[in-house]
N, C-alpha and C positions, 0 to 999 in steps of 0.2 A: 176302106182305110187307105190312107196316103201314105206310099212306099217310094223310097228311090232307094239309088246305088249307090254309097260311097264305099270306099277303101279306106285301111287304116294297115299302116306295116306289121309285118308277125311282133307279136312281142319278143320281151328280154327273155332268156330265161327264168325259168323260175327257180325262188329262191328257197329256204330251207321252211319257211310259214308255208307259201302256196305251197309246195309238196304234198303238206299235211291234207289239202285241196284240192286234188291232181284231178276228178274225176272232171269230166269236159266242163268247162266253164265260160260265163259272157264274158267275150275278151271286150273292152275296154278304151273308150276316146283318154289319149292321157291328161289334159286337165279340161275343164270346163270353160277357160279364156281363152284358150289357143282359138283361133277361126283361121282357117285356109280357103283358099278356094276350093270349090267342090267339097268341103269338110264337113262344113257345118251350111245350113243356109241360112240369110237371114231373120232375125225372130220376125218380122212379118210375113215372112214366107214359110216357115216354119211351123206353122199351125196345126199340125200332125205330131211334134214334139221332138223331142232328142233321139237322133237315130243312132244304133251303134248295131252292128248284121252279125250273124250267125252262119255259118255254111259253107259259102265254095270258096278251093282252095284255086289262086290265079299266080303259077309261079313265086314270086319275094314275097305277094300280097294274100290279104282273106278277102274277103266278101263276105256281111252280114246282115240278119235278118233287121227289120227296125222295131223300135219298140215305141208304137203310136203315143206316146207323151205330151201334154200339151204342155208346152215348153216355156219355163220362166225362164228368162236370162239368170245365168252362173251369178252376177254380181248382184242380184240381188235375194239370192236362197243360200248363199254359202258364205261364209265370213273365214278368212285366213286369218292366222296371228302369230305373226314371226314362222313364217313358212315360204320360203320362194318358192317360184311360180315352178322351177325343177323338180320339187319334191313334194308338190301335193299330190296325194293318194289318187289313182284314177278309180275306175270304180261306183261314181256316185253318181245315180241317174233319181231328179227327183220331178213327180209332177203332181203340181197344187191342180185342186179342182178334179181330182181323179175320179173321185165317188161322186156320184150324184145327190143332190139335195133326198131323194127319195131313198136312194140307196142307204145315204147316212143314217135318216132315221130311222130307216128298219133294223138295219146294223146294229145299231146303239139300244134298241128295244130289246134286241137277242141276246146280246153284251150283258146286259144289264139285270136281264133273268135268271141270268145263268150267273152272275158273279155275286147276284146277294143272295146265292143258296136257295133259289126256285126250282132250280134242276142240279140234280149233282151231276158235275164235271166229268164223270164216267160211265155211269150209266142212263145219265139226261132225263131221269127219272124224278118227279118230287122227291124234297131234300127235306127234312124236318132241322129246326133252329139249332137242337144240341149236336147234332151233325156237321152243321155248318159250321157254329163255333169250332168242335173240333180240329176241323181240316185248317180254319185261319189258325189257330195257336200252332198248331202241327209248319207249318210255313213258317211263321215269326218273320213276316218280312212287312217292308214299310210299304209297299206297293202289293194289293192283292194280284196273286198269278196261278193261273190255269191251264191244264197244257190236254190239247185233243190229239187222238195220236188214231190214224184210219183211216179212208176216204167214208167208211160206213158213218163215222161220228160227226165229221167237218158234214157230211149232209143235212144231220138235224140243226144245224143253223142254214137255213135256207139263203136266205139272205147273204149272210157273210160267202160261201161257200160262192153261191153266182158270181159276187165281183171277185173270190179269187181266180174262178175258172177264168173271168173275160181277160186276167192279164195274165193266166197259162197259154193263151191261144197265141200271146208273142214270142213264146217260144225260148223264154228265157230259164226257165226249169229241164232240167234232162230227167225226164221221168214227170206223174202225175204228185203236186200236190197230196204230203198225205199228213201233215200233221202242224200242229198251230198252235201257239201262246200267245193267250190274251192276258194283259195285263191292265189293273184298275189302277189309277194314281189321283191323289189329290191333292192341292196346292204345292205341300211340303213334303209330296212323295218323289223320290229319285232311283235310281237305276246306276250300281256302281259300274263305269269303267272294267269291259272285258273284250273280250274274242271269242266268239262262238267255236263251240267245240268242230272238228272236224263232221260228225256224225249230222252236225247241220245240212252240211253241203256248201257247196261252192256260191252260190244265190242263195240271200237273205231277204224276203219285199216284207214291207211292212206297211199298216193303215192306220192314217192317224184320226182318233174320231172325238169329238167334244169342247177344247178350246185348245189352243196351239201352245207350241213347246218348244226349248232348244235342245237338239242333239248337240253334246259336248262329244270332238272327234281328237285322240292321243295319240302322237307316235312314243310308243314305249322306250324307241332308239334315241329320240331327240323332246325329253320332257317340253321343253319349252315353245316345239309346233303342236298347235292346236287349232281347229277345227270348229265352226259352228254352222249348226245345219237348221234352217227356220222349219216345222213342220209344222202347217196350220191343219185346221179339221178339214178331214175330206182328201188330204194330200197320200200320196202313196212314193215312198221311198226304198228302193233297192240299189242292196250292196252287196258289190261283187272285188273280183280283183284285189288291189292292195288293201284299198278300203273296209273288206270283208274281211281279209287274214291278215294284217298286219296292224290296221290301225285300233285301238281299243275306242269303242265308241258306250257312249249311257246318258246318263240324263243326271241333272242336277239337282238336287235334292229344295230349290230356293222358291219361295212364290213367284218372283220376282225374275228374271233372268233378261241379262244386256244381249243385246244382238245388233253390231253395227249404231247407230243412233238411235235405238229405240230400246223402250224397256219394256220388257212383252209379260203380261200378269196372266199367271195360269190358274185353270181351274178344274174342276173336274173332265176328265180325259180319260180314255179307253184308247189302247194299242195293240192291234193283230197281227204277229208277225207267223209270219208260216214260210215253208220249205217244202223242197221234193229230198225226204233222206236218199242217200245213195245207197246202191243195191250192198255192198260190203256192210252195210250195217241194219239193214232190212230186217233180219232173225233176230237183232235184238229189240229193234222195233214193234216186231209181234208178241216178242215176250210181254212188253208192256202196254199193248193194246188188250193182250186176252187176260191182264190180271186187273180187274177193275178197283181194287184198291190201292195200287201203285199208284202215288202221284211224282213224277221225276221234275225237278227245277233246277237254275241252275244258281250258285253265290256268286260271290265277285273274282274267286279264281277259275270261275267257268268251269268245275268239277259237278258231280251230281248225286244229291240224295235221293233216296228212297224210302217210303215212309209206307 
């Protein structure tokens, strides 16, 4: 794996959102067009992807670990809109081509077992049809979701589990990967506008699988900055920093969706998003690992039932 050393200055303090976040977290390049010397190298040289490091403290500066990304240029995965270059979220590391051709389709085999009621979602066990109904009217959401909460349960997806391990080994999780929401959408499925509750963690990565999407990105301070994030299948996107706690991100509910000059047609798609919970919320973690008929999801004010 291709590593080098850059710097980046301590950040600002943090504001009264990251607080909510405080547990160690990936500090952060602040936007994605800035280039310095020594900052960034160039995208042909860069072939190892977007570096931001982890680690040693050098006086004013940090030093961090890299997070091997194979790197698209900023201007052409991220779309502003009415936002100066000051006040875009840092936070936003994304890389197309993450998964592999082999990786995808096994991925999307397990996905796909698992979301039309071949295995129930908590005990991974055959699911019979009047079961499966259940649990979807039980949800009443337009996008099916499914949440695995344990390193014991993310193993019986074989598949998914390996590519999340290969991007825990950059080091971007403080603690081991232990819980995941898959989510099914189809053309006219969306995802409202939120902020993951605290008990997420400070790192959010997520894998886009089936045909590509736009993340719509909100500052709740300034309605009218927003955000557009291209994620094609196969692409792996994590957010940290502002981007994670401050900005409300989701997906739009339209077949159809603008991105820069293009009009990008979606279709059926499956989305992996997982986390390392933090130790302060651990014990409730276990509460709903050991009740297998708890399914916990979140609405659109990021609060949470239980069914």
């Amino acid at each position: 794996m291709l590593r080098s050393r850059l710097t980046y200055l301590l950040p600002k303090p943090l504001c009264a959102t990251q607080e909510l976040c405080r547990t160690p977290m990936l500090p952060i390049v602040r936007n994605h067009h800035t280039r310095t010397p020594n900052t960034l190298r160039s995208t042909q040289a860069c072939k190892s992807g977007l570096d931001t490091r982890i680690g040693t403290k050098a006086s004013s500066t940090r030093t961090y670990a890299a997070i091997a990304f194979k790197q698209r240029h900023a201007d052409e995965m991220v779309q502003w809109i009415d936002v100066p270059a000051d006040k875009q979220p840092d936070g936003i590391h994304l890389a197309n081509d993450y998964l592999t051709e082999t990786e995808h389709t096994a991925m999307a085999a397990e996905l796909a077992g698992l979301m039309s009621g071949v295995v129930d979602p908590f005990t991974l066990q055959p699911m019979n049809k009047r079961a499966t109904d259940e649990l979807a009217s039980k949800l009443g959401q337009k996008r099916k979701m499914k949440c695995l909460h344990g390193i014991s349960q993310l193993k019986e997806l074989p598949a998914t589990y390996q590519a999340i391990q290969r991007l825990e080994k950059e080091g971007l999780f403080k603690g081991a990967v232990d819980s995941l929401q898959i989510n099914e959408y189809q053309p006219t499925h969306g995802c409202p506008p939120h902020i993951d509750a605290p008990s997420v963690g400070p790192v959010i990565a997520m894998f886009s699988l089936g045909t590509p999407t736009v993340m719509t990105l909100r500052n709740p301070r300034e309605p009218a900055h927003t955000g557009r994030i291209l994620l094609e299948e196969r692409s792996c996107l994590v957010l940290s920093g502002q981007a994670r706690g401050e900005w409300l991100h989701g997906v739009d509910g339209n077949a159809t969706q603008p991105f820069k000059d293009q009009t990008i047609s979606r279709g059926h798609r499956y989305s992996v998003v997982f986390w390392a919970t933090p130790p302060k919320y651990e014990k409730a973690l276990g509460d709903v690992e050991n009740s297998p008929k708890t399914i916990v999801f979140k609405t659109a004010s990021t609060s949470k039932r239980r069914f």
